[in-house]
C-alpha positions as a LaTeX table, in Angstrom:
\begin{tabular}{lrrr}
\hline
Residue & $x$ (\AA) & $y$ (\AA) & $z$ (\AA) \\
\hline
Unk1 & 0.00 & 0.00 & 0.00 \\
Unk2 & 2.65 & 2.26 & 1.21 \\
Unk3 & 4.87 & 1.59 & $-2.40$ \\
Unk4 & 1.87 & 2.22 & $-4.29$ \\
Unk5 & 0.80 & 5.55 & $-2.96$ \\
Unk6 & 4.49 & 6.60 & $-3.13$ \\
Unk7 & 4.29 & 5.78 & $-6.99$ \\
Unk8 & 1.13 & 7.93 & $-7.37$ \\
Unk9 & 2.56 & 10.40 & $-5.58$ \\
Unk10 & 5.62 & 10.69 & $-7.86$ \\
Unk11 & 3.56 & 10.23 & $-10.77$ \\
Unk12 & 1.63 & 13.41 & $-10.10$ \\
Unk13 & 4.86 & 14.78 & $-9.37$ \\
Unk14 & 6.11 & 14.20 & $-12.72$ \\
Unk15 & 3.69 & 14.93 & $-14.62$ \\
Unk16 & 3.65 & 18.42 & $-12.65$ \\
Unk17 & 7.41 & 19.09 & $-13.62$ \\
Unk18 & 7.09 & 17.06 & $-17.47$ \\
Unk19 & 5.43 & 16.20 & $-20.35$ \\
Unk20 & 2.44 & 13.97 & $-20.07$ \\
Unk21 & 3.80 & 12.65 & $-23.44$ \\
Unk22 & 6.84 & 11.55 & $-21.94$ \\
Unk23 & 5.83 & 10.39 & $-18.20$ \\
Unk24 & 2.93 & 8.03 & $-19.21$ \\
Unk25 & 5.04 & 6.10 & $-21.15$ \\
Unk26 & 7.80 & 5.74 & $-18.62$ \\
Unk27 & 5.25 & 4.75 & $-16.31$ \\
Unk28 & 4.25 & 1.41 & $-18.11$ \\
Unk29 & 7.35 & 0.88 & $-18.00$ \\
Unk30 & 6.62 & $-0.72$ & $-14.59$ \\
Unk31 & 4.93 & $-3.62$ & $-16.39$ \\
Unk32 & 8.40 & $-4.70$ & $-17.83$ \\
Unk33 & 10.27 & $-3.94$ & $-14.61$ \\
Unk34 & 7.99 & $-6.06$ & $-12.58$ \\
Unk35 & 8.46 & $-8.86$ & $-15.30$ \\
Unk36 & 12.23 & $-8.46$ & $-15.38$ \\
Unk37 & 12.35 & $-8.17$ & $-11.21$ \\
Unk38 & 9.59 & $-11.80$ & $-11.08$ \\
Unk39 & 12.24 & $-13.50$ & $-13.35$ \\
Unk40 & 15.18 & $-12.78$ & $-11.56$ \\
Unk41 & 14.63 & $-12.86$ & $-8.03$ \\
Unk42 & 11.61 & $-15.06$ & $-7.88$ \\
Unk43 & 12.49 & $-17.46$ & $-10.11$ \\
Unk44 & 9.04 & $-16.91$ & $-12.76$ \\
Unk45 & 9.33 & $-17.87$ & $-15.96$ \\
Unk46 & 8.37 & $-16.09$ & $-19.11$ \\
Unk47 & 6.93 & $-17.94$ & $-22.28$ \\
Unk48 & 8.36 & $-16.73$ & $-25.43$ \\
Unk49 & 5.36 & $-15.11$ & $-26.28$ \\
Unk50 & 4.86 & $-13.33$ & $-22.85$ \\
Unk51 & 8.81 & $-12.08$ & $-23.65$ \\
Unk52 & 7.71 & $-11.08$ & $-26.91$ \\
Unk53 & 5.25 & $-8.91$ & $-25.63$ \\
Unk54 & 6.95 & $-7.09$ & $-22.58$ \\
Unk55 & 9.67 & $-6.32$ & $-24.97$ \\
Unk56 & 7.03 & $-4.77$ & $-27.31$ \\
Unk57 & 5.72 & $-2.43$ & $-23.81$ \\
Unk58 & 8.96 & $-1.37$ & $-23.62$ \\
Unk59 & 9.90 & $-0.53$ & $-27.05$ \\
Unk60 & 6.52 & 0.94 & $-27.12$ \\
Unk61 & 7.21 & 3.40 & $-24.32$ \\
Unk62 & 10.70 & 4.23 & $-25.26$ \\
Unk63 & 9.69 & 5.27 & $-28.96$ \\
Unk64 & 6.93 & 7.45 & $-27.38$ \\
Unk65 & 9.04 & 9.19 & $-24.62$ \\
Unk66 & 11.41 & 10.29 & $-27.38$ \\
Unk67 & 9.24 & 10.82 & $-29.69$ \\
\hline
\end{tabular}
């Protein structure tokens, strides 16, 4: 609970200080780091299709932040 209202907290923050075009996208970028953190330290695996995918939310967000 506490982690979660911190992230909406900085969210806001962000978006006071940035671009809404370029915070949103960073901000699904928690999908992928979740994915990447499940795999390493709790031992989840991926199908190649699921890996397929969070690499397309990434790419997706990175091409739209700089973009």
């Amino acid at each position: 609970g506490v982690a979660g209202a911190t992230s909406w907290l900085f969210y806001f923050l962000a978006l006071k200080y940035g671009n809404v075009s370029q915070v949103a996208p960073v901000d699904k970028l928690r999908v992928v780091m979740a994915t990447v953190i499940a795999v390493l330290f709790l031992g989840e695996k991926v199908s190649l299709l699921g890996g397929a995918g969070v690499a397309l939310i990434a790419l997706g967000a990175i091409l739209v932040a700089l973009g």
